[in-house]
C-alpha positions as CSV (number, residue, x, y, z in Angstrom):
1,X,101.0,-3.8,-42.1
2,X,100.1,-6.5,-43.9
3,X,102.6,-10.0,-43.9
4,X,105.5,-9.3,-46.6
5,X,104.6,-11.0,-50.2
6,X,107.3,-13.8,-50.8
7,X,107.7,-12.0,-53.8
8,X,109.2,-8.8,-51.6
9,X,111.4,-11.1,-49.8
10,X,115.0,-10.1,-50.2
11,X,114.5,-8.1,-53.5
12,X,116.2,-5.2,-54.3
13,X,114.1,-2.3,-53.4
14,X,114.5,-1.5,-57.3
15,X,110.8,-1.5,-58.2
16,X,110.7,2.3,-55.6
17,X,114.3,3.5,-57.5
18,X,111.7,5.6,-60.4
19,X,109.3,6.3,-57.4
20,X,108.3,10.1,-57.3
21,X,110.4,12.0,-54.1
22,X,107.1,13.2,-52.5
23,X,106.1,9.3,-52.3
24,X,109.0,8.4,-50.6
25,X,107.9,8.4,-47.2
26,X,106.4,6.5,-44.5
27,X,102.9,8.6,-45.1
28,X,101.2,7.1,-47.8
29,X,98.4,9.3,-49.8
30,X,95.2,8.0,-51.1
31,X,92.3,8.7,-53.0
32,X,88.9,8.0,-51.7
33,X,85.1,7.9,-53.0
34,X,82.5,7.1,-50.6
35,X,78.7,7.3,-50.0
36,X,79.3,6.9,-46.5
37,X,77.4,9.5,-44.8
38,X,80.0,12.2,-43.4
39,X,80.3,12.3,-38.9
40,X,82.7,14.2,-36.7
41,X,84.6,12.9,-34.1
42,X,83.9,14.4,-30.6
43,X,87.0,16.6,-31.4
44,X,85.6,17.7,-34.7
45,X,87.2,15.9,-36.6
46,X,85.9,14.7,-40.5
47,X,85.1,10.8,-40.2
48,X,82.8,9.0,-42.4
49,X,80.1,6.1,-40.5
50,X,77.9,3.5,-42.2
51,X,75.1,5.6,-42.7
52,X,74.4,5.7,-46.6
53,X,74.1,8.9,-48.2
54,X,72.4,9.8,-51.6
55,X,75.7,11.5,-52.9
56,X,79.3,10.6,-53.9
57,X,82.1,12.4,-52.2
58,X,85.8,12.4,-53.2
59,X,88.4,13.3,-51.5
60,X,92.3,12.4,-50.1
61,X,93.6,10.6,-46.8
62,X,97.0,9.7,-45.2
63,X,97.8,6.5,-44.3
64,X,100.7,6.3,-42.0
65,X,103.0,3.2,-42.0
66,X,105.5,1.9,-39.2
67,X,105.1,5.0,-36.6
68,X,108.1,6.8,-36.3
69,X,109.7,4.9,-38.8
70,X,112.3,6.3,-41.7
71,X,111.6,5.4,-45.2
72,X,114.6,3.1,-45.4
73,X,113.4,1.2,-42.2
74,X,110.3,0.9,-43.7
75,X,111.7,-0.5,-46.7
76,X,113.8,-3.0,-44.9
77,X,110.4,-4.3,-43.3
78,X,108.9,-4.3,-46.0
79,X,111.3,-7.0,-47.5
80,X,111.6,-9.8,-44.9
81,X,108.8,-12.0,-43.5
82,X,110.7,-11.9,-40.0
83,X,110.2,-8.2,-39.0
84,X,112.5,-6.7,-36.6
85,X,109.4,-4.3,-35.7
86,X,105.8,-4.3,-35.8
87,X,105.1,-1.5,-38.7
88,X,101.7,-0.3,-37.0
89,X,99.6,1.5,-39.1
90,X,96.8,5.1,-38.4
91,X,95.3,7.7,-40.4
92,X,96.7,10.9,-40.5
93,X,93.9,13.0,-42.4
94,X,91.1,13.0,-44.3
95,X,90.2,15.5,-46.6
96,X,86.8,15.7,-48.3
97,X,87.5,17.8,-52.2
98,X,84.5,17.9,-53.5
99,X,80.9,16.3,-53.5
100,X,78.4,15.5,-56.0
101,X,74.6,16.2,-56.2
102,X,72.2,13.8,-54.4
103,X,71.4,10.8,-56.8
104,X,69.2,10.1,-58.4
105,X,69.2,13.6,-60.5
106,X,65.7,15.1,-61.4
107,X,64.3,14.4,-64.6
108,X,61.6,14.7,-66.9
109,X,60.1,12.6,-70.2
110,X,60.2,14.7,-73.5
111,X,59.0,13.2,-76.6
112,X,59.4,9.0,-75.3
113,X,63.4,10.3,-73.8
114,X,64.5,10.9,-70.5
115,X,65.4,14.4,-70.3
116,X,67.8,15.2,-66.8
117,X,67.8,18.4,-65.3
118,X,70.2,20.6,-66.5
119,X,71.3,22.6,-63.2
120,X,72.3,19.4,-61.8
121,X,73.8,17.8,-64.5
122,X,76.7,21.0,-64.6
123,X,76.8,20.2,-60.3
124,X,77.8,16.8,-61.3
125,X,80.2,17.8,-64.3
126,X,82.0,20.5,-61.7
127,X,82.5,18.0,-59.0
128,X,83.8,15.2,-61.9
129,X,85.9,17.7,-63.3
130,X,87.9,18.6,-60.0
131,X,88.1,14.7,-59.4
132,X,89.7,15.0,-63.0
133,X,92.6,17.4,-62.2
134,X,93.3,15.5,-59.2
135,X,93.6,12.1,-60.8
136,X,95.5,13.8,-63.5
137,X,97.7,15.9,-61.3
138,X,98.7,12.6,-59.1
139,X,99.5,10.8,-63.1
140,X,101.8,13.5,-63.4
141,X,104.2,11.3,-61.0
142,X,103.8,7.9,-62.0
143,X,105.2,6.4,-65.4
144,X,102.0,4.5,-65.5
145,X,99.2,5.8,-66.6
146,X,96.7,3.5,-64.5
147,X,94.1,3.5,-62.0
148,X,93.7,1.1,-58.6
149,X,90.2,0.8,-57.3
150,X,90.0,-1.2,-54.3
151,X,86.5,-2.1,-52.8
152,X,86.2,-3.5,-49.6
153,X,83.4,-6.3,-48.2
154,X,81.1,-6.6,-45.7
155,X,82.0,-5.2,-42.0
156,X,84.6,-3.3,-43.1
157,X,84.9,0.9,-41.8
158,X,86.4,3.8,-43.8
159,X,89.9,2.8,-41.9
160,X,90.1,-0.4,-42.8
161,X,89.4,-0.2,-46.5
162,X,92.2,2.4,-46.5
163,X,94.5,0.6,-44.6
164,X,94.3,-2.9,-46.9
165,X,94.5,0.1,-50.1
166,X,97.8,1.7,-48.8
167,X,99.1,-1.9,-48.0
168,X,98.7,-3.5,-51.6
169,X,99.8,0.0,-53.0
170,X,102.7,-0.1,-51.3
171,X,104.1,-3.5,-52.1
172,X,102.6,-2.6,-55.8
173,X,105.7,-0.3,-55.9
174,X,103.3,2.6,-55.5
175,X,102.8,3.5,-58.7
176,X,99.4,4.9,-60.6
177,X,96.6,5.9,-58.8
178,X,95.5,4.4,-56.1
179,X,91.6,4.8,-55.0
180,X,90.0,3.3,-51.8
181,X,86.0,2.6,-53.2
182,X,84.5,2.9,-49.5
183,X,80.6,1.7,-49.1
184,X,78.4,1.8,-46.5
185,X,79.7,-0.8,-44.6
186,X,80.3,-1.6,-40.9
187,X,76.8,-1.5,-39.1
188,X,77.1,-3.3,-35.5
189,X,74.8,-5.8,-34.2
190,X,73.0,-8.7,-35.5
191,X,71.7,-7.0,-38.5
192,X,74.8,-6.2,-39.4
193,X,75.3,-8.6,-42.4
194,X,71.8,-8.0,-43.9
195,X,72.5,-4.3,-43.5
196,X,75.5,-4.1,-45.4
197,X,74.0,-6.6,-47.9
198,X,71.5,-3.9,-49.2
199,X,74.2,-1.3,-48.6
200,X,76.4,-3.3,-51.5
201,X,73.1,-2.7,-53.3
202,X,72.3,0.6,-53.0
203,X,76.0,1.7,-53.8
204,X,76.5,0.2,-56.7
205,X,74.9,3.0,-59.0
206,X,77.9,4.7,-57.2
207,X,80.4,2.4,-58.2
208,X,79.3,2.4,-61.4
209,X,79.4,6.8,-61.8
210,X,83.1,6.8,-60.9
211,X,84.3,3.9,-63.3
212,X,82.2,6.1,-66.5
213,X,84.1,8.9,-64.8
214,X,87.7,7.8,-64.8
215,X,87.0,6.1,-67.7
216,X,86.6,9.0,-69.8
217,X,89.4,10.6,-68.6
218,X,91.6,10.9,-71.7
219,X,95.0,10.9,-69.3
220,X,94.0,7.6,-68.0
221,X,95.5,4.5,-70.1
222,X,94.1,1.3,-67.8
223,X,92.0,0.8,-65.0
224,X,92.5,-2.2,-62.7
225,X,89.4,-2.6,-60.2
226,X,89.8,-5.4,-57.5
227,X,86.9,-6.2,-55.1
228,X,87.1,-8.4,-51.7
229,X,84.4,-10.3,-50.5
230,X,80.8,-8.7,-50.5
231,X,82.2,-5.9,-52.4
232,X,82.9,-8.0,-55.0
233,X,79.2,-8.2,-56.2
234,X,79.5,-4.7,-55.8
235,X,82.2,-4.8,-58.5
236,X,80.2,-7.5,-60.5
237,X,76.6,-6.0,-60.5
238,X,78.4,-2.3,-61.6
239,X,80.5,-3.8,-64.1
240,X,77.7,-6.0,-65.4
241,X,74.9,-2.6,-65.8
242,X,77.9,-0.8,-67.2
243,X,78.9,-3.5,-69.8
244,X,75.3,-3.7,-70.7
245,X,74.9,-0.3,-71.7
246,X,78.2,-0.3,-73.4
247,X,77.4,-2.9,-75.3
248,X,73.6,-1.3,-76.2
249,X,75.0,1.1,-78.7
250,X,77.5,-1.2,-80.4
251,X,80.7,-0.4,-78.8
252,X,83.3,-2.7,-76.9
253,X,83.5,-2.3,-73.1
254,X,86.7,-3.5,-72.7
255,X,87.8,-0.2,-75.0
256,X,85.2,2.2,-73.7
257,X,85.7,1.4,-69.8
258,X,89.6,0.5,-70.3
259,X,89.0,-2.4,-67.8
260,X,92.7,-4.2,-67.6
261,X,92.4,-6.5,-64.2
262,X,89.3,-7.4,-62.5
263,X,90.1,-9.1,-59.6
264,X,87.4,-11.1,-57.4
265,X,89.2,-12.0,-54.1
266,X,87.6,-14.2,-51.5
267,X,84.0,-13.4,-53.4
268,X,80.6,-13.5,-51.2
269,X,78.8,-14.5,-54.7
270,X,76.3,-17.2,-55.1
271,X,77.7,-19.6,-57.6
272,X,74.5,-19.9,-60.1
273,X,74.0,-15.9,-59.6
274,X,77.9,-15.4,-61.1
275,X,77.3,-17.6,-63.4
276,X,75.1,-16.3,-65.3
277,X,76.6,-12.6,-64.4
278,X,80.3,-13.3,-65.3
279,X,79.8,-15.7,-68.0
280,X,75.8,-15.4,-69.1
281,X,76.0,-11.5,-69.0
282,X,80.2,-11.8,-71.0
283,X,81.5,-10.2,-68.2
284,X,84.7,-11.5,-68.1
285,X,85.0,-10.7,-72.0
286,X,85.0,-7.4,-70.9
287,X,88.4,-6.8,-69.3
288,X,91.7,-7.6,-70.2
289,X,92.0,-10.2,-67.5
290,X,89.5,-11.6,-65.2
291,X,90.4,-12.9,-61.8
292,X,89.0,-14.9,-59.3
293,X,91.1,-15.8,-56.1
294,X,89.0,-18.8,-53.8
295,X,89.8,-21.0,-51.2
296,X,87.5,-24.1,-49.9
297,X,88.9,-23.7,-46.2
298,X,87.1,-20.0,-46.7
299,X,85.1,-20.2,-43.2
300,X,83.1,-16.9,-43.7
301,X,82.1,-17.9,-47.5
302,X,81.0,-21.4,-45.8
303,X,79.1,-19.3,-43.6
304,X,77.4,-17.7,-46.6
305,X,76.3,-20.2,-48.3
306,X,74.6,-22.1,-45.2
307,X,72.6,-19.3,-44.4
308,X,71.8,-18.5,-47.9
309,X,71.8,-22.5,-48.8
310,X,73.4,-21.5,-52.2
311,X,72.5,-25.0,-53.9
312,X,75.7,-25.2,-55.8
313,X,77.7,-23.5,-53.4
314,X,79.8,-19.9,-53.4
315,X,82.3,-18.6,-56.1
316,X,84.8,-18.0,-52.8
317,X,84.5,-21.7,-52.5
318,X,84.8,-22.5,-56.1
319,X,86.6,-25.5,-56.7
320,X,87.2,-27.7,-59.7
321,X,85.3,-30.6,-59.5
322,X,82.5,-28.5,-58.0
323,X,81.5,-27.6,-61.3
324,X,78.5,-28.9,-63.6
325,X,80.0,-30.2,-67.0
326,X,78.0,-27.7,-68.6
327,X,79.7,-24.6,-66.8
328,X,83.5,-26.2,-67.2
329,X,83.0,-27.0,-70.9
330,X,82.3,-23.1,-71.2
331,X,85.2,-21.8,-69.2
332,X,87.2,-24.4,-71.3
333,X,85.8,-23.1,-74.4
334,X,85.4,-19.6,-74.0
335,X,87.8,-17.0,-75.3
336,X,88.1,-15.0,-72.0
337,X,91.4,-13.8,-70.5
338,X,89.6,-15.5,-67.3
339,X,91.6,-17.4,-64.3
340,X,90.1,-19.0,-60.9
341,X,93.3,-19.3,-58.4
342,X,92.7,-21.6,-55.9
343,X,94.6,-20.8,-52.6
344,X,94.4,-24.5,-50.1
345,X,96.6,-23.1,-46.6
346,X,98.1,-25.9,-45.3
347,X,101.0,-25.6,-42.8
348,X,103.6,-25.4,-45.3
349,X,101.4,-22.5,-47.3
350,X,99.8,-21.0,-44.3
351,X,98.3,-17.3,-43.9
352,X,100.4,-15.6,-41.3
353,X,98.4,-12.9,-40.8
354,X,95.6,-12.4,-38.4
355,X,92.6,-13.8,-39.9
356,X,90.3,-16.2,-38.0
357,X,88.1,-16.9,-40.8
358,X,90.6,-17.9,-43.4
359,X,88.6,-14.6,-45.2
360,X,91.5,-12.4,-46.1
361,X,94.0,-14.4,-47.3
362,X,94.7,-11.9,-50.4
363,X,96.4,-10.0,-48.3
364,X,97.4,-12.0,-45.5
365,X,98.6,-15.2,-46.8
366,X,102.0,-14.7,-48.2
367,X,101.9,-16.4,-51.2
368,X,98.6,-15.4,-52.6
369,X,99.5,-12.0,-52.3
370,X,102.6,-12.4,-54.0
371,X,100.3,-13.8,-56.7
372,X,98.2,-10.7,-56.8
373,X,100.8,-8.3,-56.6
374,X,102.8,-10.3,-59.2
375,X,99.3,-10.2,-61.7
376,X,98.4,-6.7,-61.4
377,X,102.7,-4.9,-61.5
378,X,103.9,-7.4,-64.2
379,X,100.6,-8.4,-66.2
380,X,102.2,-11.8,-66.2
381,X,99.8,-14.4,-67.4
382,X,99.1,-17.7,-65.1
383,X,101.4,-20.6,-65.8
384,X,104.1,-18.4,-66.9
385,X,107.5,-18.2,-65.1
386,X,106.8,-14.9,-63.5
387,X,103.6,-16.6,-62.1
388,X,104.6,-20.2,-61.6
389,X,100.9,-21.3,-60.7
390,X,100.1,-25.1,-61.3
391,X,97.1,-25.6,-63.7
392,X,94.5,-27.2,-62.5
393,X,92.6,-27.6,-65.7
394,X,89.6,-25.4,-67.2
395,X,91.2,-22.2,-66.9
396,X,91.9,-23.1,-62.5
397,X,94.8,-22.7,-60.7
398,X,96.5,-23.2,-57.6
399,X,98.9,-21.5,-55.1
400,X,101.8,-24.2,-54.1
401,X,103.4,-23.5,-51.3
402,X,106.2,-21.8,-51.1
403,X,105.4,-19.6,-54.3
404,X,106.9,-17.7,-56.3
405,X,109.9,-18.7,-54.9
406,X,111.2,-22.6,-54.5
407,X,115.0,-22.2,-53.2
């Protein structure tokens, strides 16, 4: 499991007291959507590789946490950053529900307008409507009527999208509805970064099906998407082709798509490209609040943007007094709920967990992920004393050590 939030640290266990009884336990249920095309295990077993496949599935796995741990033991781990025992984690299960028709669906012109086949149109309305009762059977048991959508990066296998899912759900306080995005990720060898690259591409008509689909879900109040590394122009590229669209027949995106927190963390994303996605293309006007978590000691961004030679660098390096005039005035200007939090480790703000290339410190730097945590359970806004970031100027931020707590 991932390093305990400084937030977590000796706090009452009062954020799991309204916590439903079945999700009280040491197994931890998820949603998942994937175009990962679907394997067996030499037992048999359901498993999902990095092949990419031309329809969405959804379905439920079990993420187990701390072995043959009780749930108090578990929470009692889960609020001190010097564990007693290592709280390993496996999957239990998965469980494929239901699967949509291959993409892209059939279609004709009539009259100047794209007319889609009708027989798989109802295939894709059946397969959205079980996803429906699911999502709304699982919002039975949570007092919040949201939706988590967590989309992992480059390299990254079925597993270990769920595993960092059931982690930030967990310390969330395991409320709404969390969903594990899965991509076709993870191929081996040295093509394995341009591989996954044009997987992040290809999915992203994906993505962009299930947010119009929860979206419309009357039960469903706010949806919170958070991306990590190359998934986050995954996140960005769906967003930006939904907001578009949205925005085509005169209505607000930010209503239609209920988009509460976007949350960039660590993003693989050319600086000029975001630019003119996230502010050119009023992306970030289209959410509640915008986030972006970077750090310059990011080894595997630096990587990037050498063999890409990005000239004015990558938004997970974004610092600044990196930015043109032009580009700060606007963020300074602009009437976006937007934030960049800067995360510098040092030794007295370091990230504890294992993570050679200083890539996931989200999740494994203490104090960033107490920032993230904090952001997306309390809605607190930067600056504020539930999120005692110091301001940087021009809507930046940065993590001081130590944070959110000084004692």
């Amino acid at each position: 499991m991932m390093p305990t939030p400084n937030e977590a640290v000796n706090k009452s266990p009062g954020i799991y007291d309204d916590l439903h009884q079945d999700l009280k336990t040491t197994e931890v249920p998820l949603f998942y959507v994937t175009d990962r095309v679907p394997e067996r295990d030499d037992k048999g077993n359901l498993q999902y590789g990095y092949g990419r496949s031309p329809s969405l599935a959804f379905g439920t796995t079990v993420i187990n946490m701390g072995a043959d741990m009780s749930w108090e033991e578990l929470l009692n781990e889960s609020r001190t950053n010097k564990r007693s025992n290592e709280v390993p984690m496996h999957r239990i299960s998965i469980n494929e529900i239901v699967r949509g028709p291959n993409a892209p669906i059939p279609y004709t012109e009539v009259d100047g307008k794209i007319v889609e086949d009708p027989e798989y149109l109802a295939r894709r309305q059946a397969s959205a409507e079980k996803f429906r009762e699911a999502v709304v059977e699982w919002l039975d048991k949570t007092p919040r009527k949201e939706v988590f959508i967590f989309v992992h990066g480059f390299h990254n296998s079925f597993d270990d999208a769920a595993f960092t899912m059931a982690e930030l759900w967990h310390f969330l306080g395991r409320y709404g509805v969390p969903i594990v995005y899965t991509w076709p990720a993870g191929h081996p060898g040295i093509f394995g970064y341009t591989y996954d690259r044009e997987s992040s591409e290809f999915t992203v008509y994906h993505l962009r099906q299930l947010i119009e689909f929860i979206a419309s879900f009357p039960e469903v109040e706010k949806l919170n998407v958070i991306g990590h590394s190359r998934g986050t122009d995954v996140v960005v590229n769906s967003l930006r082709e939904l907001t578009i669209k949205v925005r085509a027949v005169g209505n607000d995106p930010k209503k239609e798509l209920k988009l509460h927190n976007v949350v960039l963390a660590a993003p693989d994303l050319d600086a000029q490209v975001a630019g003119q996605r996230i502010i050119g293309d009023y992306l970030a006007w289209s959410a509640d609040r915008f986030t972006v978590y970077a750090s310059p000691e990011d080894n595997a961004i630096g990587w990037s943007r050498k063999l890409f030679d990005s000239p004015s660098g990558r938004i997970g390096n974004l610092e600044i007094d990196k930015m043109t005039p032009e580009t700060r005035a606007q963020m300074e200007n602009g009437n976006a709920n937007l934030a960049v939090i800067n995360f510098f480790p040092t030794s007295d703000n370091p990230i504890t967990g294992k993570d050679g290339f200083g890539h996931s410190y989200f999740r494994n730097a203490p104090t960033v992920s107490s920032d993230l945590i904090i952001l997306l359970r309390e809605d607190a806004d930067p600056g504020s004393p539930e999120r005692p970031l110091e301001s940087l100027g021009a809507k930046f931020w940065r993590v001081p050590a130590g944070y959110p707590n000084f004692d």
